[in-house]
NUGU-395250 format. One record per residue (C-alpha): x, y, z; residue in one letter; residue number from 1. Coordinates in steps of 0.5 Angstrom, whole numbers, always signed. Each point is the difference from the previous one (the first is absolute). Layout:
BEGIN
X  Y  Z  a  NUM
...
% end
This chain:
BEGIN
+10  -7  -102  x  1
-1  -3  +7  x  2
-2  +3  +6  x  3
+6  +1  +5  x  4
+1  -1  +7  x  5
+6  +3  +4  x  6
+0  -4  +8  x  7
+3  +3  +6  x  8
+3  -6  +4  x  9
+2  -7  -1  x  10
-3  -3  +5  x  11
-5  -6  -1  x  12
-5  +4  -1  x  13
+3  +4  -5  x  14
+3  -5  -4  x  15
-6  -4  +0  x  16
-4  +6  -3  x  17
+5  +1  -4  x  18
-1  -7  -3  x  19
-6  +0  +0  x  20
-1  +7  -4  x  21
+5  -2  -5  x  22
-4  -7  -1  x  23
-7  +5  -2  x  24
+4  +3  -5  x  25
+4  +6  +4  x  26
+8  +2  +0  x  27
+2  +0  +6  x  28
+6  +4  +4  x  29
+2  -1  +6  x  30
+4  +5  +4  x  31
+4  -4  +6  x  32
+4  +3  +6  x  33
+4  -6  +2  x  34
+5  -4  -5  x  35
-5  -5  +1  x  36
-7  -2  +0  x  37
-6  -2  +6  x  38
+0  +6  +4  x  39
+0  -4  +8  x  40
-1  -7  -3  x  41
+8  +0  -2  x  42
+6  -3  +2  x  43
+7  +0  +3  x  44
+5  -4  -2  x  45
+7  -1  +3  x  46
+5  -5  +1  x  47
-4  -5  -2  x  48
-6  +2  +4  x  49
-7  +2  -3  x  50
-5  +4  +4  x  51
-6  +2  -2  x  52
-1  +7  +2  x  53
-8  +1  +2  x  54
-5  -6  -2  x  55
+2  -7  +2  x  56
-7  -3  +0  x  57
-3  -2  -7  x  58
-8  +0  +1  x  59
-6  +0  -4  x  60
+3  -4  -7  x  61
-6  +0  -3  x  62
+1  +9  +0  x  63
+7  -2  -3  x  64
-2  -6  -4  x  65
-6  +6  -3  x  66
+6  +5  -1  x  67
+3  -6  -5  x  68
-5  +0  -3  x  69
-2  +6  -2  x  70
+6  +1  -4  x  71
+0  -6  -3  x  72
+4  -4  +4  x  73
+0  -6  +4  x  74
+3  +0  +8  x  75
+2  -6  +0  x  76
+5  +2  -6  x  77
+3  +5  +5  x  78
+0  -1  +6  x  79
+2  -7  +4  x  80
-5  -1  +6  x  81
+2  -3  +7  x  82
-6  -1  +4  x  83
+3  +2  +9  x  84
-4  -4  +5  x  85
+0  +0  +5  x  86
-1  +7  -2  x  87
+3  +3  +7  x  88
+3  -2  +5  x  89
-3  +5  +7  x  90
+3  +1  +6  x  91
-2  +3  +6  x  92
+5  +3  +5  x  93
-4  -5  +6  x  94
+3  -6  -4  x  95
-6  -1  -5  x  96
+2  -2  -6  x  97
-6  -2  -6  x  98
+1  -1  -7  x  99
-5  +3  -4  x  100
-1  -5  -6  x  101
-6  -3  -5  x  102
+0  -6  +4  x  103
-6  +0  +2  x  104
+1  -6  +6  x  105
+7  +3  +2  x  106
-4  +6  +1  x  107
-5  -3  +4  x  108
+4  -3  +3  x  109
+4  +6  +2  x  110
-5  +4  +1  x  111
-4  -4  +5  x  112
+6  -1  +5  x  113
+0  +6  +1  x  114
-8  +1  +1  x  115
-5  -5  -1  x  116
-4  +4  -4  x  117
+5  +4  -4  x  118
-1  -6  -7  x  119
-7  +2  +0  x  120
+1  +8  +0  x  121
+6  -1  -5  x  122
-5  -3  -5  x  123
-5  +5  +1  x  124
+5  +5  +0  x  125
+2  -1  -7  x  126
-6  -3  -3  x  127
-2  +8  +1  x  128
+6  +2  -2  x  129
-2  -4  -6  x  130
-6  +4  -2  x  131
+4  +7  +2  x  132
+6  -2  -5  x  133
-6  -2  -6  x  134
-3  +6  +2  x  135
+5  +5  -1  x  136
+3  -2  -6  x  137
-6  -1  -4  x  138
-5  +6  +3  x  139
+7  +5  +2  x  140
+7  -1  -1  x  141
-1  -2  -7  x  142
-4  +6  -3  x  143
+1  +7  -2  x  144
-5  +5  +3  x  145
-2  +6  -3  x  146
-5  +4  +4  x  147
-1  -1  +8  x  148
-7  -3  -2  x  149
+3  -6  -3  x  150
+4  -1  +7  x  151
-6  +0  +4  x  152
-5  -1  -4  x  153
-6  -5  +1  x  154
+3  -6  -1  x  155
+6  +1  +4  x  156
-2  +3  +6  x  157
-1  -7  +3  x  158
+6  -2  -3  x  159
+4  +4  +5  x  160
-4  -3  +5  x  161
+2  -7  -2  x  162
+7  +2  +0  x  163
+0  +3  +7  x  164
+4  +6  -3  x  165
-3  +4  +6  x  166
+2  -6  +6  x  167
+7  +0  +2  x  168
+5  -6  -2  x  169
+2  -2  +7  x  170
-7  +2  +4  x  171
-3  -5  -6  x  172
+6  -6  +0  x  173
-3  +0  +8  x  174
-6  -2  -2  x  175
+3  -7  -3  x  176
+7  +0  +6  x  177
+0  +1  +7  x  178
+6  -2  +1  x  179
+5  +7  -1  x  180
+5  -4  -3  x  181
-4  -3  -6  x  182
-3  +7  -1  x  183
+7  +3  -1  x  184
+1  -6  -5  x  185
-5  +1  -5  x  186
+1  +9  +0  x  187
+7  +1  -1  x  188
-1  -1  -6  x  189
-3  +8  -1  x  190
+7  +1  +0  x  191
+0  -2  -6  x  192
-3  +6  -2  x  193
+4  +5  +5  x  194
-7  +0  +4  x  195
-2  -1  +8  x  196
-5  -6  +1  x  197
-3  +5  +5  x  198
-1  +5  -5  x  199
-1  -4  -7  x  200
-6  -3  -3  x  201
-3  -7  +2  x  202
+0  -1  -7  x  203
+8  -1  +0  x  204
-2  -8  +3  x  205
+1  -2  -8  x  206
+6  +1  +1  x  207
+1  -7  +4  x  208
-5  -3  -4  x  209
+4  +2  -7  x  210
+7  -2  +4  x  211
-3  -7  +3  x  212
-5  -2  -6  x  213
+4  +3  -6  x  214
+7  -1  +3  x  215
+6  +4  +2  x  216
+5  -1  -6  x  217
+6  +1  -2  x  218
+3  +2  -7  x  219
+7  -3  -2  x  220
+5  +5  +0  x  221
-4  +5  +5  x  222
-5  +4  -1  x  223
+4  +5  -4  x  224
-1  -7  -6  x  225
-8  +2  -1  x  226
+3  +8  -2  x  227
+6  -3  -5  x  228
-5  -4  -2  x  229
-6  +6  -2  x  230
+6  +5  -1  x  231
+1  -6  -6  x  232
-7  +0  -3  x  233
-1  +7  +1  x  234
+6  +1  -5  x  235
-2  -6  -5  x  236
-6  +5  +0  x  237
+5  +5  -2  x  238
-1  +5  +7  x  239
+7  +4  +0  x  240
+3  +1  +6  x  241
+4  +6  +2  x  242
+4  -1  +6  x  243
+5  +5  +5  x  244
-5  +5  -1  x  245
-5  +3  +4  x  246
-5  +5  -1  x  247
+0  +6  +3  x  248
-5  +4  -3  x  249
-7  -2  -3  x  250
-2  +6  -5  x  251
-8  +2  +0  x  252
-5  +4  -5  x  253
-6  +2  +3  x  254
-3  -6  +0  x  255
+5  -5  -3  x  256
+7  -3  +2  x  257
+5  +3  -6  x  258
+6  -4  +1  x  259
+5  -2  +6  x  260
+7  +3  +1  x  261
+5  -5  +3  x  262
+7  +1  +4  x  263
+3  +1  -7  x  264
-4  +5  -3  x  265
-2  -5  -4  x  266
-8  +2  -2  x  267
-5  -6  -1  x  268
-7  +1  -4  x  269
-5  -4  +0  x  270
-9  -1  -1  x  271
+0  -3  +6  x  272
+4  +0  +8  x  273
+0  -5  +6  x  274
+3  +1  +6  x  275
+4  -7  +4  x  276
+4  +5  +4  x  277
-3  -1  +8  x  278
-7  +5  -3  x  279
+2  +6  +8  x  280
+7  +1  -4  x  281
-3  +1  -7  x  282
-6  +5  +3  x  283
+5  +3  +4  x  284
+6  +1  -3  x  285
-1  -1  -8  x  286
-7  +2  -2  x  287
-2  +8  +1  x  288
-3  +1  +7  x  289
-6  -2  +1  x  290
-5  -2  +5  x  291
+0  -7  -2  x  292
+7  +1  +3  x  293
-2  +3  +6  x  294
-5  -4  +2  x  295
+5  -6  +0  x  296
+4  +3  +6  x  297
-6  -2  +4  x  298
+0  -7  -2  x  299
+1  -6  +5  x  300
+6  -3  -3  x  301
+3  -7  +1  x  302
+6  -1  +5  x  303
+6  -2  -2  x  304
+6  -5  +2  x  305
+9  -1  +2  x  306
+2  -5  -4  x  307
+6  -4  +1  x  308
+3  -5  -7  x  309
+5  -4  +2  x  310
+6  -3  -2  x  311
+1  -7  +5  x  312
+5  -4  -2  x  313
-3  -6  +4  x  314
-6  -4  -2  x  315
-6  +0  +6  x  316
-5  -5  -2  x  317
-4  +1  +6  x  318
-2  +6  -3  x  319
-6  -1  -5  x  320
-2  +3  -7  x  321
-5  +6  +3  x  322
+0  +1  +9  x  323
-3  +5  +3  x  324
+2  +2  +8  x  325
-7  +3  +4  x  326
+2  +4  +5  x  327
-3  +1  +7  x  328
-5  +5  +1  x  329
-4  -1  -7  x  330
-4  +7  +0  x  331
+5  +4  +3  x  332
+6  -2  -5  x  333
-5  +3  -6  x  334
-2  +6  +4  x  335
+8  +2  +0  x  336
-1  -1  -7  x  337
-5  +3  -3  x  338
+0  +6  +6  x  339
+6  +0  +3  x  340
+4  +0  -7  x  341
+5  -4  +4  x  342
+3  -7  +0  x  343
-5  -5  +6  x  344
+4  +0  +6  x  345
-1  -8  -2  x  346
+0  -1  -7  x  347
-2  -5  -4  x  348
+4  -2  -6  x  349
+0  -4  -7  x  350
+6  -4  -2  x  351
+0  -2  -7  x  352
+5  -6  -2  x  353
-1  -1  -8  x  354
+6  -5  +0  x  355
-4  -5  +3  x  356
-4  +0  -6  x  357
+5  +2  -5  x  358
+7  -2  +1  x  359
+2  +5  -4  x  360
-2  +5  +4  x  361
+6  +0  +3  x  362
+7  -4  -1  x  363
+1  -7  +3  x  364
-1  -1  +7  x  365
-2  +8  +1  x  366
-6  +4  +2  x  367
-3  +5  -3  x  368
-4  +3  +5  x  369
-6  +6  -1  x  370
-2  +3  +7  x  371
-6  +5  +0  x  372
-2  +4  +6  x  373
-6  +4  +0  x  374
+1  +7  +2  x  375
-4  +6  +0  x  376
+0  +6  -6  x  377
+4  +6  +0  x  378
-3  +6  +4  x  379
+2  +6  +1  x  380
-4  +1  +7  x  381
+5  -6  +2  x  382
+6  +0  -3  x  383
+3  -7  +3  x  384
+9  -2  +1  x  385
+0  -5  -6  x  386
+6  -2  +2  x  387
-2  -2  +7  x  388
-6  -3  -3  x  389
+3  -5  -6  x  390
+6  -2  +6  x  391
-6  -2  +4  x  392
-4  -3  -5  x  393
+6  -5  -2  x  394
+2  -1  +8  x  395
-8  -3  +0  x  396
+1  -4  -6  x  397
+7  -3  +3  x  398
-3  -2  +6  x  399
-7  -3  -1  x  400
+5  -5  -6  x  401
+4  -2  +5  x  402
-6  -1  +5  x  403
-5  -3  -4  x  404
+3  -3  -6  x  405
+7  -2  +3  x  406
+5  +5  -4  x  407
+4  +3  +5  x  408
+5  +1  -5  x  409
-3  +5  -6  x  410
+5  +6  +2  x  411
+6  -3  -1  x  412
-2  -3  -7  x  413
-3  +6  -4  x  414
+4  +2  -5  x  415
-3  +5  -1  x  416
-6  +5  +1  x  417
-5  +4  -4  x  418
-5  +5  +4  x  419
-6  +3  -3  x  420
-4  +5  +5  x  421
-5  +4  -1  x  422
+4  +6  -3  x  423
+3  -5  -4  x  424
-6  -1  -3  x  425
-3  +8  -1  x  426
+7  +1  -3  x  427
+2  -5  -5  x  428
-8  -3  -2  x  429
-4  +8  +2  x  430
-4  -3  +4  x  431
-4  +5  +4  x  432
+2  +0  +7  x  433
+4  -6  -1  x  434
-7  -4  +0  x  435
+3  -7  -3  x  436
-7  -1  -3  x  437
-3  +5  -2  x  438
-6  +4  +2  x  439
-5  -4  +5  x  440
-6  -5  -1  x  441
-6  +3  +5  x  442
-6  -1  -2  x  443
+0  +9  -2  x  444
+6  -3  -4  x  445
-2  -5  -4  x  446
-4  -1  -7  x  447
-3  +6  -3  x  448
+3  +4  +6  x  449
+6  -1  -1  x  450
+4  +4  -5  x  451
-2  -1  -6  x  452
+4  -3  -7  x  453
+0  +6  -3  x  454
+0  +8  +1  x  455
-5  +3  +1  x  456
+2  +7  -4  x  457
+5  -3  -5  x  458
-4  -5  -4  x  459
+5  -4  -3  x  460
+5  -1  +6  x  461
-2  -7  +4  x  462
+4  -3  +6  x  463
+1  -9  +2  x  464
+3  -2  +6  x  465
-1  -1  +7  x  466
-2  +8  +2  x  467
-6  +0  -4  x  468
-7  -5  -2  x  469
+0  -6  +2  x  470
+6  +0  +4  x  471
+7  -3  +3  x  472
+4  -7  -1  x  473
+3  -2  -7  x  474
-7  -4  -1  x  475
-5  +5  +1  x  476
+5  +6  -5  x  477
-1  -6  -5  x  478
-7  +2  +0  x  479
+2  +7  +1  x  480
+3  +0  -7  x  481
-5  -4  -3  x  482
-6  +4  +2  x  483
+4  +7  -2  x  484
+1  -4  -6  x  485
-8  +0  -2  x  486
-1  +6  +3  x  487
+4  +3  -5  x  488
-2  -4  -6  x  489
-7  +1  +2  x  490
+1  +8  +1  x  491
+4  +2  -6  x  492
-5  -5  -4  x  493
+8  -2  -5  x  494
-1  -8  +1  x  495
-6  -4  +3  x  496
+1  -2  +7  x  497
+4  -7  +0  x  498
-4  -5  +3  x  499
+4  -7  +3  x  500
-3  -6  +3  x  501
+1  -2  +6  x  502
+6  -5  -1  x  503
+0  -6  +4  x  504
+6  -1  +6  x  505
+6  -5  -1  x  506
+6  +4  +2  x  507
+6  -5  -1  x  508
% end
């Protein structure tokens, strides 16, 4: 008889943890709340226009390509790639604007017209970045450890050093910039994982390297096409998925998860447990009281965002695939978020245009137009107007258009808004504080430190997604589902560790 595996959440976590478990001879089960898979990478369709919910930048390949593989499978069968460069376009509010691209001459052409030394930094700047991406998924993100000593061991006590996990990213980035403006340009991208520059590790500059050398993409159809596409594989392997169903209770022996309880009644038994819900909610409010879950409310957790999704019934080509808009005052702007729990006096934004790249986005001659705005978490010290601060967050978005890129009638041609805010994002995702990202990624919350893939009491009960080892941001809960999967196999000894090739990149 095999061996059976029940998964709370269809994230993306879940559903490749599901597919790889059902690939090494599980039965799996998955209980899902919503009516339809992917968690925060999800869409919303409405009058001909389709938006993605959360992620919007398809990064590292390689890890998705892997994901493919491991279940039998070749990306390239799936899922349709367009590569975007220039991958941004950055304004500034004094009137720069650069375009962040892997074209090496119109980088050095750009960067050299604002400093002539910048060209020169930048290729230092990623060269390091370079060795810090080599490092972190090789020695760090891409493995289990089981004991403290395996993390800060010997052999990676100098690692750690290498990575600068003790530097801050934007006191680093000034050692290869001088001009602010450039600094802001390559450390924005921490945002990516809700975090500060002034506060995240200098080990985060990979992140420009993997976005400049292995390409920003983008999968035809939207990011939701790369959850169609491993929900299809994960059901070939013959994964069930039960949808309109959440759990509301985890049902535990003295040692042991027993079974779960959804919304229904229904009860669920299994040999083994994995928990894809945000890994706080799960601790708090599914699981027994714990101190596990009480160390958890003194966790530093990610910021959170507003966002817009616009339906226009005009086309604005002046507005590229990815645009970001920088506000003024760079570090006071981080220290309303990630202090102050609020919305910067001048915020700064991120506009995404998918119909630039995929028509059928959108209807003809029409726009479908994704706005984030970085805000901070809930808190309970600082209860904030949500209202008021959506209402300003969009008068910012209207009028910095206007200025920068001359849409000066947006207003009049939204058919429609939808408007996500932290609330929303602690009510419909049970994101603990509305923390759109999970928990945070400081040098005390990462690797071994971070909370762990599976309960430290209830030895059959494991957890993937973004709050637990190794971290946030669909490529990394990919290697969180993988590295849960071997942690699994490994502990209950049922089937040898699956071991895949490394496959190499060609997205179509």
């Amino acid at each position: 008889m095999k061996p059976t595996a029940l998964v709370i959440g269809a994230g993306i976590g879940g559903i490749a943890t599901a597919a790889r478990l059902a690939k090494n001879g599980y039965d799996v089960t998955v209980l899902e709340k919503e009516p339809t898979p992917g968690g925060r990478c999800n869409q919303i369709i409405r009058d001909g226009h389709r938006f993605d919910i959360g992620p919007t930048l398809f990064l590292m390949p390689e890890i998705w390509e892997e994901t493919f593989a491991s279940l039998g499978e070749k990306m390239s069968d799936h899922l349709e790639l367009k590569r975007i460069d220039p991958t941004y376009k950055v304004h500034f509010d004094d009137g720069l604007r650069l375009e962040l691209t892997s074209d090496i001459g119109k980088m050095q052409t750009q960067l050299e017209a604002v400093d002539k030394t910048a060209f020169t930094g930048f290729l230092g700047y990623i060269a390091e970045g370079a060795k810090h991406y080599k490092i972190s998924v090789e020695k760090f993100v891409g493995r289990n450890f089981y004991n403290i000593f395996e993390y800060f061991s010997l052999k990676n006590l100098p690692l750690i050093f290498s990575l600068k996990a003790l530097d801050k990213h934007y006191t680093n980035t000034s050692r290869f910039f001088k001009d602010e403006r450039l600094k802001a340009a390559f450390t924005f991208q921490n945002m990516y994982l809700g975090l500060s520059p002034y506060d995240a590790p200098a080990t985060y500059s990979l992140l420009q390297y993997t976005e400049l050398a292995e390409g920003v993409w983008y999968p035809m159809g939207g990011m939701y096409a790369g959850i169609q596409a491993l929900v299809k594989v994960a059901e070939k392997l013959g994964v069930k998925f039960v949808y309109n169903s959440p759990v509301k209770k985890i049902n535990t022996g003295k040692w042991k998860v027993e079974s779960v309880t959804a919304a229904d009644g229904k009860t669920y038994s299994a040999d083994i447990f994995v928990g894809n819900a945000d890994l706080p909610y799960i601790y708090k409010e599914l699981l027994p009281d714990t101190k596990e879950a009480k160390k958890l409310d003194e966790k530093l957790y990610t910021c959170s965002t507003i966002m817009f999704y616009w339906g226009v019934d005009k086309q604005y080509k002046q507005i590229a695939h990815h645009n970001v808009f920088l506000g003024g005052d760079y570090k006071a702007s981080f220290d309303q978020i990630f202090e102050d729990h609020t919305l910067p006096e001048v915020p700064s934004f991120y506009v995404h245009a998918p119909a630039r790249t995929d028509a059928a986005a959108a209807p003809e001659g029409q726009e479908t137009l994704y706005v984030l705005v970085p805000v901070g978490h809930l808190d309970a010290r600082s209860e904030q107007d949500w209202d008021a601060l959506v209402n300003r967050a969009r008068e910012t978005v209207f009028t910095r258009l206007a200025k920068e890129m001359g849409v000066t009638d947006l207003k009049e041609h939204i058919k429609f808004e939808i408007v996500y805010q932290p609330k929303v994002w602690k009510e419909r995702f049970n994101l603990e504080r509305g923390a759109a990202f999970g928990l945070s990624h400081n040098f005390w919350q990462v690797g071994y430190l971070r909370p762990q893939n599976r309960h430290a009491t209830y030895k059959n009960m494991y957890f993937a997604g973004a709050s637990t080892h190794p971290g946030t941001g669909l490529p990394i809960v990919l290697l969180s589902a993988r590295l849960t999967t071997e942690r699994i196999l490994k502990e209950k000894g049922t089937i040898a560790v699956q071991k895949v090739a490394k496959p190499s990149l060609n997205p179509a």
